[in-house]
N, C-alpha and C positions, 0 to 999 in steps of 0.2 A: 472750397478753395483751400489749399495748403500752402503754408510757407514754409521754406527753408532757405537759412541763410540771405535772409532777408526777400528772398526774389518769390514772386507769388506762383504757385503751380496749379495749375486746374486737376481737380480728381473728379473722377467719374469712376462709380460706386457697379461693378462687373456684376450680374444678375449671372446666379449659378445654373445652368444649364440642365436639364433629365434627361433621359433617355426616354422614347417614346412608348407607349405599354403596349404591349402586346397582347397579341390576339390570335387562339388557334384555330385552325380550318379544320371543319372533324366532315371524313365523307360517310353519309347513311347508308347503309343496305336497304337493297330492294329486291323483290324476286324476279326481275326483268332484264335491270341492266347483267351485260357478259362481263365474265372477269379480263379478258382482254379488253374489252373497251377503259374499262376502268385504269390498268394499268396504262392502256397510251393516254388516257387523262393525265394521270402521275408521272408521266415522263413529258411529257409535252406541255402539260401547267405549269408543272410543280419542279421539274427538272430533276427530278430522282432518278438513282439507276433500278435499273432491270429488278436487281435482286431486293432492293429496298421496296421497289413498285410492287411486288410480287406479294412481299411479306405485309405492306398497309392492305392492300387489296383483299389477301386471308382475313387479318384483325376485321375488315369491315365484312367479309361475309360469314365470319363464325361469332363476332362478338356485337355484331349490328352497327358495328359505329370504327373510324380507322381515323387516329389523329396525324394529319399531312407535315402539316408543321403551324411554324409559331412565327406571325408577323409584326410591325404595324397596322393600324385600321383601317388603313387605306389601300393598302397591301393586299391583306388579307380578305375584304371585300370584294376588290376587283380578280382575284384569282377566283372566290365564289361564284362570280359573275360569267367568270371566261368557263366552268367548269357547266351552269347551270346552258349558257349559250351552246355547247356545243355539245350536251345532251340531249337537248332540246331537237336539235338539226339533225340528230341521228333515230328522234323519237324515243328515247328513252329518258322514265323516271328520274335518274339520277340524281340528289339531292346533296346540298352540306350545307354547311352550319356555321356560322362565326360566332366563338363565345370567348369573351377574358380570361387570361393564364389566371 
């Protein structure tokens, strides 16, 4: 409690707030899933355009691995989820990955 001028005021002591840590979604190569499938993944998950879709989709078939982007972990998880779901329902491998920036 604090006083001023004689009259008593209540303080309450403000807990500094963070940002939540991030988390990147990295998609695997495989030799089964199509590069189009992949790409309507990346526009339909992820909501990347055309041209972005295009160029993660190369990075994960020449370099094994394409980072999507950078979430929350809760975020980021469930977009894992929605990616492995509906690889699944088309029968293919398609895998990622959630690991810490």
């Amino acid at each position: 409690m604090a006083v001023q001028n004689g009259l008593r005021f209540a303080t309450r002591k403000l807990e500094k707030l963070k940002e939540p840590e991030e988390f990147r979604v990295i998609l695997l190569n495989d030799h089964f899933t199509t590069m189009d499938f992949v790409i309507d993944i990346l526009i339909s998950v992820f909501h990347k355009r055309e041209k972005d879709a295009r160029r993660i989709m190369l990075d994960v078939h020449h370099k094994g691995r394409g980072i999507v982007g950078q979430y929350p972990w809760d975020i980021a998880q469930t977009k894992a989820e929605q990616v492995h779901n509906l690889a699944q329902a088309q029968e293919f491998p398609l895998r990622c990955i959630v690991e810490p920036v």
